[in-house]
C-alpha positions as CSV (number, residue, x, y, z in Angstrom):
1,X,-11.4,-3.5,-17.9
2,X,-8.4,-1.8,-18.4
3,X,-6.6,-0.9,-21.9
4,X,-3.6,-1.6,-20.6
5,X,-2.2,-4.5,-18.6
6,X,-1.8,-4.5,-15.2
7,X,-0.5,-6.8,-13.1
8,X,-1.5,-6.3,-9.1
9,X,1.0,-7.6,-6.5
10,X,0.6,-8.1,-3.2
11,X,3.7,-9.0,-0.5
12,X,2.6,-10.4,2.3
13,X,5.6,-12.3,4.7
14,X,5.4,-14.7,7.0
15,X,7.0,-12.6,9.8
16,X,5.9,-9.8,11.7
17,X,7.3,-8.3,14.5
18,X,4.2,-6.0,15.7
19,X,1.6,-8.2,15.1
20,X,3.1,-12.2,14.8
21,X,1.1,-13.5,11.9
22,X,-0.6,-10.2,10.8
23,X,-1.4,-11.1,7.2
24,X,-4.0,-14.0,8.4
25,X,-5.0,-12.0,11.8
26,X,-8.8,-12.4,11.3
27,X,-10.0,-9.1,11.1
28,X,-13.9,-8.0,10.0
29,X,-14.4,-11.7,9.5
30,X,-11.6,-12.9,7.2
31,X,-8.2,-13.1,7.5
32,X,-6.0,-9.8,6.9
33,X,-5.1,-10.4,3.5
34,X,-8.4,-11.2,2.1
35,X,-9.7,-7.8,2.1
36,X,-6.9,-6.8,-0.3
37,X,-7.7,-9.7,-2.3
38,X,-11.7,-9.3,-2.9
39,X,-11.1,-5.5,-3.5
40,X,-8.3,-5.9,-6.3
41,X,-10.8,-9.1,-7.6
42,X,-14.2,-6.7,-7.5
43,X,-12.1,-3.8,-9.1
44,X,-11.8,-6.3,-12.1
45,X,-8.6,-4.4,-13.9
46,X,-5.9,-6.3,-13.4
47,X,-4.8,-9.2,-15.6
48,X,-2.9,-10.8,-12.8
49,X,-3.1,-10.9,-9.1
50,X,-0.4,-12.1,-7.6
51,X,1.0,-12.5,-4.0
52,X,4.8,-12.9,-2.9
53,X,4.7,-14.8,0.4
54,X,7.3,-17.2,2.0
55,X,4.5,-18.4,4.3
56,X,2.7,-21.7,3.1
57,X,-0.6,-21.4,5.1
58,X,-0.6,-17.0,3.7
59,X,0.0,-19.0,0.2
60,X,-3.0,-21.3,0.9
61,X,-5.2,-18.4,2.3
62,X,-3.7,-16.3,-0.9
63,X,-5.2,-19.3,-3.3
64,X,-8.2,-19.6,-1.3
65,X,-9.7,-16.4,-2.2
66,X,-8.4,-16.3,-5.1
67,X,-4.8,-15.0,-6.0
68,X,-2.0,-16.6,-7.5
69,X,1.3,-17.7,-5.9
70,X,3.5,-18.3,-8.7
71,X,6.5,-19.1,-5.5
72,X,7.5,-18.8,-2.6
73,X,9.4,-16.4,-1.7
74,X,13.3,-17.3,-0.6
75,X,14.4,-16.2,2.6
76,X,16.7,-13.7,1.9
77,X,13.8,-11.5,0.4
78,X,11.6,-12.2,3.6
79,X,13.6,-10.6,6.6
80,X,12.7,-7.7,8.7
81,X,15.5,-5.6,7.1
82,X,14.4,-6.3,3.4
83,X,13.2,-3.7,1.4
84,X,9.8,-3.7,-0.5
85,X,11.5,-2.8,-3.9
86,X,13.6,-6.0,-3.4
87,X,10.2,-7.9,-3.3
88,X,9.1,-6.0,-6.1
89,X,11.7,-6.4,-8.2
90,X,12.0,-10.3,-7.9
91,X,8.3,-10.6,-8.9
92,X,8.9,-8.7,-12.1
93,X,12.1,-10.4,-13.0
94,X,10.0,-13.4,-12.4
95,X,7.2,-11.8,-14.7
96,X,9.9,-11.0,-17.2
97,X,11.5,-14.6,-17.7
98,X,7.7,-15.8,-17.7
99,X,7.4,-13.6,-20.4
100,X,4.2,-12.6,-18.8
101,X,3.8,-9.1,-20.7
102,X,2.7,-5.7,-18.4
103,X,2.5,-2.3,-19.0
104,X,1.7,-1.5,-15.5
105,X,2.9,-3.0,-11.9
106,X,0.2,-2.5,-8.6
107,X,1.7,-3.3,-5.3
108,X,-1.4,-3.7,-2.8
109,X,0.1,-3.5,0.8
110,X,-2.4,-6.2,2.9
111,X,-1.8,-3.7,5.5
112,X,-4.1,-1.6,4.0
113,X,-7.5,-3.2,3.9
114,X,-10.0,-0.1,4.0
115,X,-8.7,0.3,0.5
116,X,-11.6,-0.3,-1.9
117,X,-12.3,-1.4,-5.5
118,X,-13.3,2.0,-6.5
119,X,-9.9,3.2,-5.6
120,X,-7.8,0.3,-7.2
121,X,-10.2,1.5,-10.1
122,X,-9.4,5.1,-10.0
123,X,-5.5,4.8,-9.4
124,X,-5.6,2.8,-12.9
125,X,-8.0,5.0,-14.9
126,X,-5.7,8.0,-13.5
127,X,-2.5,6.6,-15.0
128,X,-4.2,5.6,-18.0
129,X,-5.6,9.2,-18.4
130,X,-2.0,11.1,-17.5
131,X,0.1,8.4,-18.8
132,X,1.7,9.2,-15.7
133,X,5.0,7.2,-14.8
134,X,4.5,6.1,-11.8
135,X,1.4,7.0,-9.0
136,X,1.1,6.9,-5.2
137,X,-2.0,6.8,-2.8
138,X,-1.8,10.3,-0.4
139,X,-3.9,11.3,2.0
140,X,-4.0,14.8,3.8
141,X,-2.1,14.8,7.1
142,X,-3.8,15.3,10.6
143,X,-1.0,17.3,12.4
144,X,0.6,19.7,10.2
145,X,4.2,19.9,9.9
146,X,4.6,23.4,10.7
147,X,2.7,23.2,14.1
148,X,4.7,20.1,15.2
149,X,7.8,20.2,17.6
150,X,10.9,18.7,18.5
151,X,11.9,18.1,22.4
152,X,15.4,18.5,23.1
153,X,17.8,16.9,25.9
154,X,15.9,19.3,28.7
155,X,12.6,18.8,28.0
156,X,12.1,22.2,26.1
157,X,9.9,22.3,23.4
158,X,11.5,23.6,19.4
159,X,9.7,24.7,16.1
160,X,10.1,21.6,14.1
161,X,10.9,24.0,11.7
162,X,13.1,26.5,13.4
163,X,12.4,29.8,14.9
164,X,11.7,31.8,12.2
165,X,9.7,29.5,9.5
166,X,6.2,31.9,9.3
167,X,3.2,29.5,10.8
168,X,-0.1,30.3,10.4
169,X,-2.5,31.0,13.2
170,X,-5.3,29.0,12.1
171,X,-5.8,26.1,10.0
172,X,-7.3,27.3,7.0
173,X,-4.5,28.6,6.2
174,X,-2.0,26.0,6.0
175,X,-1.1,24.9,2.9
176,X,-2.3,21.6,1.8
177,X,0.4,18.9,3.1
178,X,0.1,14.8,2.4
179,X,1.4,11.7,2.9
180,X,1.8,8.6,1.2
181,X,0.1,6.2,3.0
182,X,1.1,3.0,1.3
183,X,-2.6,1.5,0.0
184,X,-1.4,1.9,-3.8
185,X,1.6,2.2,-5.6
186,X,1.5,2.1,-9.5
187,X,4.5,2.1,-11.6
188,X,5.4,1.7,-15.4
189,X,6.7,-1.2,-16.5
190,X,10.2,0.0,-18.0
191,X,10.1,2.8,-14.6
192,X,10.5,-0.1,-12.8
193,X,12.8,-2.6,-14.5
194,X,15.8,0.7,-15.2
195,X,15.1,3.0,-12.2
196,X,14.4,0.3,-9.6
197,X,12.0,2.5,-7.7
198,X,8.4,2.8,-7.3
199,X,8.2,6.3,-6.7
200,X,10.8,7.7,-9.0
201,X,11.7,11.4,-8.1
202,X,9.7,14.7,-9.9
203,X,7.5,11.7,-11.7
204,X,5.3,10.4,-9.2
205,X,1.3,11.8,-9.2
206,X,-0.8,11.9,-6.3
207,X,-3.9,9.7,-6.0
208,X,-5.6,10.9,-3.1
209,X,-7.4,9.0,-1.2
210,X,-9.7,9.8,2.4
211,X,-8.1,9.6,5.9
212,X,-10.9,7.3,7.0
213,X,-9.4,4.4,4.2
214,X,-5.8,5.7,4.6
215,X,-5.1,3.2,8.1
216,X,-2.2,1.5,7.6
217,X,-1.9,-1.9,10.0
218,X,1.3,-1.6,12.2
219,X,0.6,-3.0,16.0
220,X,-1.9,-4.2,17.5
221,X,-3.9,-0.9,18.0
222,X,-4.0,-0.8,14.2
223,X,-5.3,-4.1,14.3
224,X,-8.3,-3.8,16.9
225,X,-9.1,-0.3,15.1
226,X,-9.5,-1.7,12.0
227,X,-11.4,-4.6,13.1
228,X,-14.0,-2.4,14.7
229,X,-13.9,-0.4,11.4
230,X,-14.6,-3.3,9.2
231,X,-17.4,-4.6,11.8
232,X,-19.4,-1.6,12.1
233,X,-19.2,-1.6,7.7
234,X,-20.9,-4.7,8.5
235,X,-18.0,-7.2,7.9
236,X,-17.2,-9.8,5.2
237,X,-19.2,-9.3,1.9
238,X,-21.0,-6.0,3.4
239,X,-18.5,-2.7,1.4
Protein backbone atom coordinates (compact mmCIF):
# COMPACT_ATOMS: atom_id res chain seq x y z
CA UNK A 1 0.00 0.00 0.00
CA UNK A 2 1.05 3.30 -0.45
CA UNK A 3 2.67 5.81 2.22
CA UNK A 4 0.92 8.39 0.89
CA UNK A 5 -2.79 8.86 -0.06
CA UNK A 6 -3.91 8.54 -3.31
CA UNK A 7 -7.05 9.05 -4.52
CA UNK A 8 -7.65 7.42 -8.33
CA UNK A 9 -10.24 9.14 -10.60
CA UNK A 10 -11.64 8.04 -13.38
CA UNK A 11 -14.06 10.39 -15.97
CA UNK A 12 -16.00 8.54 -17.91
CA UNK A 13 -19.20 10.70 -19.87
CA UNK A 14 -22.10 9.67 -21.07
CA UNK A 15 -21.46 10.97 -24.63
CA UNK A 16 -19.22 10.07 -27.22
CA UNK A 17 -19.09 11.09 -30.51
CA UNK A 18 -16.71 8.32 -32.10
CA UNK A 19 -17.95 5.48 -30.39
CA UNK A 20 -21.81 6.32 -28.95
CA UNK A 21 -21.70 4.74 -25.54
CA UNK A 22 -17.87 3.88 -25.45
CA UNK A 23 -17.39 3.64 -21.73
CA UNK A 24 -19.84 0.37 -21.50
CA UNK A 25 -18.90 -0.87 -25.28
CA UNK A 26 -18.28 -4.53 -24.19
CA UNK A 27 -14.94 -5.10 -25.04
CA UNK A 28 -12.67 -8.47 -23.98
CA UNK A 29 -15.73 -9.49 -22.10
CA UNK A 30 -16.77 -6.61 -19.86
CA UNK A 31 -17.78 -3.40 -20.52
CA UNK A 32 -15.06 -0.53 -21.37
CA UNK A 33 -14.68 0.91 -18.10
CA UNK A 34 -14.30 -2.18 -16.14
CA UNK A 35 -10.85 -2.86 -17.13
CA UNK A 36 -9.78 0.42 -15.66
CA UNK A 37 -11.64 -0.43 -12.65
CA UNK A 38 -10.14 -4.11 -11.75
CA UNK A 39 -6.55 -2.81 -12.60
CA UNK A 40 -6.64 0.33 -10.26
CA UNK A 41 -8.62 -2.38 -7.62
CA UNK A 42 -5.72 -5.20 -8.19
CA UNK A 43 -2.98 -2.40 -7.97
CA UNK A 44 -4.37 -1.96 -4.36
CA UNK A 45 -2.72 1.79 -3.72
CA UNK A 46 -5.22 3.98 -3.84
CA UNK A 47 -7.43 4.99 -0.85
CA UNK A 48 -10.29 6.04 -3.16
CA UNK A 49 -11.50 5.09 -6.53
CA UNK A 50 -13.66 7.22 -7.76
CA UNK A 51 -15.50 7.80 -11.15
CA UNK A 52 -17.13 11.18 -12.44
CA UNK A 53 -19.89 10.16 -14.86
CA UNK A 54 -23.24 12.00 -15.80
CA UNK A 55 -24.46 8.61 -17.13
CA UNK A 56 -26.72 6.58 -14.67
CA UNK A 57 -26.33 3.05 -16.20
CA UNK A 58 -21.89 4.09 -16.51
CA UNK A 59 -22.66 5.01 -12.64
CA UNK A 60 -24.28 1.54 -12.03
CA UNK A 61 -21.62 -0.38 -14.16
CA UNK A 62 -18.99 2.06 -12.11
CA UNK A 63 -20.67 0.56 -8.65
CA UNK A 64 -20.94 -2.73 -10.02
CA UNK A 65 -17.35 -3.52 -10.14
CA UNK A 66 -16.58 -1.70 -7.59
CA UNK A 67 -15.91 2.17 -7.65
CA UNK A 68 -17.55 4.93 -6.01
CA UNK A 69 -19.81 7.62 -7.53
CA UNK A 70 -19.88 10.22 -4.98
CA UNK A 71 -22.41 12.32 -8.07
CA UNK A 72 -23.27 12.76 -10.96
CA UNK A 73 -21.80 14.86 -12.89
CA UNK A 74 -23.78 18.27 -14.01
CA UNK A 75 -24.09 18.92 -17.53
CA UNK A 76 -22.10 21.67 -18.02
CA UNK A 77 -18.89 19.53 -17.11
CA UNK A 78 -20.14 16.73 -19.51
CA UNK A 79 -20.04 18.32 -23.10
CA UNK A 80 -17.89 17.60 -25.98
CA UNK A 81 -16.00 20.90 -25.63
CA UNK A 82 -15.24 20.40 -21.85
CA UNK A 83 -11.88 20.10 -20.71
CA UNK A 84 -10.54 17.12 -18.62
CA UNK A 85 -8.99 19.62 -15.94
CA UNK A 86 -12.62 21.00 -15.52
CA UNK A 87 -13.54 17.33 -14.51
CA UNK A 88 -10.68 17.15 -12.45
CA UNK A 89 -10.95 20.03 -10.69
CA UNK A 90 -14.71 19.58 -9.59
CA UNK A 91 -13.84 16.17 -8.14
CA UNK A 92 -11.20 17.66 -5.90
CA UNK A 93 -13.13 20.62 -4.84
CA UNK A 94 -15.69 17.97 -4.08
CA UNK A 95 -12.85 15.99 -2.21
CA UNK A 96 -11.86 19.18 -0.54
CA UNK A 97 -15.40 20.23 1.09
CA UNK A 98 -15.62 16.31 1.93
CA UNK A 99 -12.66 16.97 3.68
CA UNK A 100 -11.57 13.68 2.21
CA UNK A 101 -7.62 14.26 2.79
CA UNK A 102 -5.01 13.35 -0.38
CA UNK A 103 -1.65 13.81 -1.05
CA UNK A 104 -1.88 12.54 -4.43
CA UNK A 105 -4.70 12.73 -7.47
CA UNK A 106 -4.71 9.56 -10.31
CA UNK A 107 -6.83 10.26 -13.26
CA UNK A 108 -7.29 6.81 -15.11
CA UNK A 109 -8.66 7.52 -18.68
CA UNK A 110 -11.28 4.27 -19.36
CA UNK A 111 -9.95 4.76 -22.73
CA UNK A 112 -6.99 3.16 -21.77
CA UNK A 113 -7.69 -0.30 -20.75
CA UNK A 114 -4.31 -2.25 -21.64
CA UNK A 115 -3.06 -0.30 -18.70
CA UNK A 116 -2.25 -2.72 -15.91
CA UNK A 117 -1.91 -2.92 -12.14
CA UNK A 118 1.80 -3.12 -12.32
CA UNK A 119 1.78 0.17 -13.96
CA UNK A 120 -0.82 2.10 -11.64
CA UNK A 121 1.84 0.48 -9.15
CA UNK A 122 4.83 1.88 -10.63
CA UNK A 123 3.59 5.46 -11.49
CA UNK A 124 2.82 5.71 -7.57
CA UNK A 125 6.11 4.08 -6.17
CA UNK A 126 7.89 6.61 -8.90
CA UNK A 127 6.33 9.70 -7.36
CA UNK A 128 6.78 8.44 -4.00
CA UNK A 129 10.55 7.77 -4.69
CA UNK A 130 11.20 11.39 -6.73
CA UNK A 131 8.63 13.25 -4.81
CA UNK A 132 8.04 14.38 -8.15
CA UNK A 133 5.18 17.03 -8.66
CA UNK A 134 3.26 15.81 -10.93
CA UNK A 135 3.91 12.44 -13.53
CA UNK A 136 2.63 11.38 -16.97
CA UNK A 137 2.41 7.95 -18.81
CA UNK A 138 4.85 8.23 -22.22
CA UNK A 139 5.51 5.91 -24.62
CA UNK A 140 8.11 6.07 -27.48
CA UNK A 141 6.64 7.30 -30.79
CA UNK A 142 6.32 5.06 -33.97
CA UNK A 143 6.95 7.73 -36.68
CA UNK A 144 9.56 10.12 -35.70
CA UNK A 145 8.95 13.66 -35.96
CA UNK A 146 11.82 14.55 -37.99
CA UNK A 147 11.02 11.98 -40.81
CA UNK A 148 7.38 13.22 -41.01
CA UNK A 149 6.01 15.81 -43.65
CA UNK A 150 3.67 18.36 -44.28
CA UNK A 151 1.55 18.52 -47.77
CA UNK A 152 0.99 21.81 -48.99
CA UNK A 153 -1.95 23.31 -51.33
CA UNK A 154 -0.25 21.41 -54.61
CA UNK A 155 0.29 18.22 -53.31
CA UNK A 156 4.07 18.66 -52.71
CA UNK A 157 5.54 17.10 -50.00
CA UNK A 158 7.71 19.63 -46.92
CA UNK A 159 10.16 18.70 -44.10
CA UNK A 160 7.91 18.90 -41.21
CA UNK A 161 10.73 20.52 -39.88
CA UNK A 162 11.96 22.80 -42.63
CA UNK A 163 14.64 22.31 -45.08
CA UNK A 164 17.54 22.54 -43.19
CA UNK A 165 16.70 20.75 -39.68
CA UNK A 166 19.76 17.76 -39.93
CA UNK A 167 17.72 14.16 -40.08
CA UNK A 168 19.36 11.21 -39.65
CA UNK A 169 19.59 8.51 -42.21
CA UNK A 170 18.73 5.60 -40.07
CA UNK A 171 16.91 5.05 -37.08
CA UNK A 172 19.35 4.39 -34.50
CA UNK A 173 20.17 7.45 -34.56
CA UNK A 174 17.25 9.53 -33.80
CA UNK A 175 17.01 10.73 -30.64
CA UNK A 176 14.67 9.21 -28.32
CA UNK A 177 11.17 11.22 -28.83
CA UNK A 178 7.67 10.30 -26.73
CA UNK A 179 4.34 10.98 -26.21
CA UNK A 180 1.95 11.12 -23.53
CA UNK A 181 -0.45 8.77 -24.17
CA UNK A 182 -3.07 9.48 -21.58
CA UNK A 183 -3.14 5.89 -19.40
CA UNK A 184 -1.90 7.87 -16.18
CA UNK A 185 -1.62 11.19 -15.01
CA UNK A 186 -0.48 11.75 -11.30
CA UNK A 187 -0.47 15.11 -9.75
CA UNK A 188 0.21 16.58 -6.15
CA UNK A 189 -2.42 17.61 -4.30
CA UNK A 190 -1.52 21.44 -3.77
CA UNK A 191 -0.09 21.22 -7.90
CA UNK A 192 -3.37 20.79 -8.55
CA UNK A 193 -5.64 22.89 -6.33
CA UNK A 194 -3.04 26.44 -7.20
CA UNK A 195 -1.78 25.63 -10.80
CA UNK A 196 -4.97 23.96 -12.12
CA UNK A 197 -3.03 21.64 -14.32
CA UNK A 198 -2.10 18.17 -14.39
CA UNK A 199 1.06 18.44 -16.18
CA UNK A 200 2.43 21.63 -14.88
CA UNK A 201 5.32 22.99 -17.11
CA UNK A 202 9.40 21.89 -16.43
CA UNK A 203 7.70 19.60 -13.43
CA UNK A 204 6.28 16.81 -14.97
CA UNK A 205 8.40 13.16 -15.04
CA UNK A 206 8.01 10.65 -17.49
CA UNK A 207 6.57 7.16 -16.58
CA UNK A 208 7.10 5.21 -19.47
CA UNK A 209 5.19 2.77 -20.36
CA UNK A 210 5.23 -0.03 -23.76
CA UNK A 211 3.57 0.86 -27.09
CA UNK A 212 1.68 -2.42 -26.94
CA UNK A 213 -0.34 -0.99 -23.52
CA UNK A 214 -0.07 2.69 -24.75
CA UNK A 215 -3.66 2.22 -27.27
CA UNK A 216 -5.69 4.90 -26.50
CA UNK A 217 -9.66 4.14 -27.55
CA UNK A 218 -10.85 6.87 -30.12
CA UNK A 219 -13.26 5.26 -32.97
CA UNK A 220 -14.23 2.38 -33.69
CA UNK A 221 -10.93 0.82 -35.09
CA UNK A 222 -9.64 1.52 -31.57
CA UNK A 223 -12.40 -0.38 -30.34
CA UNK A 224 -12.24 -3.68 -32.46
CA UNK A 225 -8.33 -3.50 -31.97
CA UNK A 226 -8.47 -3.55 -28.53
CA UNK A 227 -11.05 -6.11 -28.36
CA UNK A 228 -9.04 -8.55 -30.27
CA UNK A 229 -6.07 -7.46 -27.94
CA UNK A 230 -7.90 -8.22 -24.78
CA UNK A 231 -9.34 -11.64 -26.39
CA UNK A 232 -6.19 -13.11 -27.49
CA UNK A 233 -4.86 -12.08 -23.44
CA UNK A 234 -7.52 -14.45 -22.87
CA UNK A 235 -10.28 -11.88 -21.78
CA UNK A 236 -12.00 -11.07 -18.45
CA UNK A 237 -10.03 -12.27 -15.34
CA UNK A 238 -7.10 -13.74 -17.63
CA UNK A 239 -4.00 -10.48 -17.32
Amino acid sequence: MSERRVVALIPARGGSKGVPRKNVAIVGGRPLIEWTIAAAIEAACCSRLLVSTDDEEIAAVANSAGAEVPYLRPDELARDETPTIDVVLHMANWLEQSGIAFDYLLLLQPTSPLRRADDIRGIVELAERTNAAALASVCAVEHHPLWMRTIDGQGLLHRYHGPDAPIPVRRQDLPPVYALNGALYLVRREVLLVERTLCPEEETRAYVMPRERSIDVDDAYDLTLVDRLLAAQGGVGER
